[in-house]
N, C-alpha and C positions, 0 to 999 in steps of 0.2 A: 687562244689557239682556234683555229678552224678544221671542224673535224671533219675528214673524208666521210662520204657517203655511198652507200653499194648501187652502182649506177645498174649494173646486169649483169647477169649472173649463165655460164657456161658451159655445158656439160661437160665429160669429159666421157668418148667414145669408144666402144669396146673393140680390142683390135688385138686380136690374143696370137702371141708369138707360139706355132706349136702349142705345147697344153701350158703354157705359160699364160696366165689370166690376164690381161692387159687393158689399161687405159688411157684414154690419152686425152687428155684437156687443152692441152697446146702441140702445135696450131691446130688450130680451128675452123669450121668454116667460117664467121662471124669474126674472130679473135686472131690474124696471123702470128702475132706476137704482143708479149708483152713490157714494151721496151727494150732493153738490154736481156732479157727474158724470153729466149725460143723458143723452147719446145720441153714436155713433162710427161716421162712414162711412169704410169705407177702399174708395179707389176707385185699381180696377188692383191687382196691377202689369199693364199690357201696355203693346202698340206700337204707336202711330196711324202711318199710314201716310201718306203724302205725300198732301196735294189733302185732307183731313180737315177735320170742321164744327167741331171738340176740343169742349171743354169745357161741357152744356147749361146752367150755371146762369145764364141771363139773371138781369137784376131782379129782386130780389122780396126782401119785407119781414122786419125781425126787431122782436122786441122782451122786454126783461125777463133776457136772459142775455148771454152772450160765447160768439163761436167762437174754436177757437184750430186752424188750418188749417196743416199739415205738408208742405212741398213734398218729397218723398221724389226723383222723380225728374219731369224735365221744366220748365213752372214754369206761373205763373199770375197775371193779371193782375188787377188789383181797381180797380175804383173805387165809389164809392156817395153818397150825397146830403148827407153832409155834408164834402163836398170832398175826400177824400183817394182819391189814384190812384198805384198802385206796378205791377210786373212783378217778382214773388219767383221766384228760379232755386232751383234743385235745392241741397236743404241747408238752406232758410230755410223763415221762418215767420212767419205773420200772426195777429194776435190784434187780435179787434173787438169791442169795448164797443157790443152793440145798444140797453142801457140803456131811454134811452123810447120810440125806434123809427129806427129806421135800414131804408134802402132799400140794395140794394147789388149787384153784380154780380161771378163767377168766373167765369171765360171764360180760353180759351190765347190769346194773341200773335199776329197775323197769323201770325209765320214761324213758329211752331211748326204752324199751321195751313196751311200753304205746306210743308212740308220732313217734319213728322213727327217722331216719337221716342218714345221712351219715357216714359211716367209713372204715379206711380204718388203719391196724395195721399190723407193722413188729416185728417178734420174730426172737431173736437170740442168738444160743447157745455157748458158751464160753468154752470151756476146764479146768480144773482145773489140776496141777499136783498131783501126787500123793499124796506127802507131806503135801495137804490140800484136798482130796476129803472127808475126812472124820472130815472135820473143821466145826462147828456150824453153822447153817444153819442160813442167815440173810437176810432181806429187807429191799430195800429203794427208797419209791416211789415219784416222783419229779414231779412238775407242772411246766409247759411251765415258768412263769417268773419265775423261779429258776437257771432256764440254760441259761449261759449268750451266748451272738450272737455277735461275731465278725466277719463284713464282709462277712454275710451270713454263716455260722460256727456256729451253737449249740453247746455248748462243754459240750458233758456229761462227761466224766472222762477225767483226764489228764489236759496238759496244753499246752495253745493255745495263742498267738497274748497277753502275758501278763496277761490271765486270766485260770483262777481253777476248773474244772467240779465240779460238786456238788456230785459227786461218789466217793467216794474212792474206787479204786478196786485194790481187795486183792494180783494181780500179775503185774499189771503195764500197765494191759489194757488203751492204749488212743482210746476214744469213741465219734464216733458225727453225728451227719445227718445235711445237706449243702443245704439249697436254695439258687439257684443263677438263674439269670434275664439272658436270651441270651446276649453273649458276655462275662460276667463276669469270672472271673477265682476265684480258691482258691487254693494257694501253702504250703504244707505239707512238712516238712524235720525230720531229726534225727530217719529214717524211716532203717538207715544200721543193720544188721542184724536181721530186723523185721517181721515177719509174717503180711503183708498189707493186709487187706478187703476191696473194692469197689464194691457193689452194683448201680444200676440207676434204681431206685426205680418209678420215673419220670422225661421223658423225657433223649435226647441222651446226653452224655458228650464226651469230647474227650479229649485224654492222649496221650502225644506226638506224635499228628498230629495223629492219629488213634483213630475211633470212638468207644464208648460202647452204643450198643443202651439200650434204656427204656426196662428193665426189663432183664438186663443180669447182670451177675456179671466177676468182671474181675479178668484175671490170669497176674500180671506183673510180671517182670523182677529184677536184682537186682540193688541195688543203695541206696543212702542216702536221695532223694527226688521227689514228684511227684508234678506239676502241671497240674489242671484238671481245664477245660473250659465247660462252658455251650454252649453246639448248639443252647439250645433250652430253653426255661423254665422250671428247671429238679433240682430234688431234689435227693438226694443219700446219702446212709449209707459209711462212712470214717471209718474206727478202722485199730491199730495195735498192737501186740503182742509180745512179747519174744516167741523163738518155745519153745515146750515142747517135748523134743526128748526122748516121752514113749512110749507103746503099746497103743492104741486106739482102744479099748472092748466097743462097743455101742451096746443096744438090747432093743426097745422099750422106755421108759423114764429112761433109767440107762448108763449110759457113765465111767466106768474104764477101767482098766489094763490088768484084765486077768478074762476068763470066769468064774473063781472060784466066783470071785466076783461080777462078775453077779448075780451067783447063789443065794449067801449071800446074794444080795437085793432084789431079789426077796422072800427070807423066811424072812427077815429083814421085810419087807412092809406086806407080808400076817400075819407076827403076830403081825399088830399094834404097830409095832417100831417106825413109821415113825407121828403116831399120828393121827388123824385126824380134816379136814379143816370143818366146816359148810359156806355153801354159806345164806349170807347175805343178804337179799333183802336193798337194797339202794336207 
């Protein structure tokens, strides 16, 4: 096997929503994307304080890709316009098919908004091919023991060390986030003509004898496998992807092909195409 190499490495830029602590590695100046792999907010880590507003993502539209939202600590409530309404605790994960247009809302839990805590949550955006941007919009939100751990390895989609993410995702997305203890490694293959995501979300890793520090994301090389080492006690977003060798049209919460269609969802969404979400108190 030919092991990927950490070609450069990316910061990821402070851009804090309100007191919401925010960072953002993708896009980049240097980085637009990373294949099938758009855009990554990691927001927090910190500690809302008791009597707290949490969480500002009211309503508001998507369309043409998927998020796949990391509840690291704390949790989050979702609902959106095509009926589905969860509260994911710390450990889980929600992955949403915005497809032709989906309405939707993140927001914290009354009691989290009552009482306070800690949290700390990664969102990341997926690319959809053409051929399904306009595919039925779906959710599926998964708790911490649902997603099996091998060897420090969460496996949200795909498959890993003999076991099955609980996602089925609709283009062949493998998905996961990795605790490992200084010292420890985790070795990933079947990664040849892959569009690879590495994040270090906490603490430094390091990928053939070169480091990524906490809070960069990485640009490697090409190859059929990586293995990544912990420096340090460091948690990190893993995925990879088939490329999608199409026009990539992003304006606000709408990700297609060509401006036309931009256009379209934006008059698609102002006339109530898209449905709408009521936020929930929880």
């Amino acid at each position: 096997m030919s092991a990927r190499q950490l070609l450069r490495v990316h910061p990821a830029h402070r851009d804090d929503i309100g007191d919401l602590v925010t960072r953002r590695p993708l896009p980049g100046p240097a980085c637009p994307h990373v294949g099938a792999f758009l855009f990554l907010n990691h927001h927090g880590p910190q500690t809302y304080p008791p009597g707290n507003r949490g969480l500002p993502f009211g309503p508001h539209p998507h369309r043409g890709f998927e998020t796949v939202t990391f509840i690291l600590e704390g949790e989050l409530a979702h609902t959106d316009s095509a009926g589905h309404e969860s509260v994911i605790r710390a450990g889980g994960v929600q992955w949403m098919t915005a497809g032709s247009g989906i309405v939707h809302a993140e927001v914290s839990p009354a009691a989290f908004k009552r009482d306070g805590g800690p949290m700390e949550i990664l969102q990341l955006w997926v690319n959809l091919p053409a051929r399904l941007k306009m595919t039925a919009p779906r959710y599926t939100g998964v708790q911490a023991g649902a997603i099996p751990l091998i060897g420090g390895v969460r496996l949200v989609s795909g498959g890993y060390g003999g076991a099955t993410g609980p996602i089925d995702s609709l283009t062949g997305v493998f998905m996961s986030f990795v605790a490992l203890q200084p010292g420890q490694s985790a070795v990933f293959d079947g990664l040849e003509g892959r569009d690879v995501f590495l994040y270090a979300a906490r603490g430094a890793i390091g990928v053939g004898g070169k480091t990524l520090p906490e809070w960069h994301l990485a640009e490697l090389g090409a190859g059929d496998s990586v293995a990544i080492e912990a420096k340090e006690q460091a948690l990190f977003l893993f995925g990879h992807a088939d490329p999608i060798d199409e026009p990539i049209v992003a304006h606000g919460p709408f990700v297609m092909n060509s401006a036309d269609e931009i256009r379209q969802a934006y008059l698609d969404y102002q006339a109530g195409r898209f449905g709408v979400a009521e936020i929930v108190e929880a």
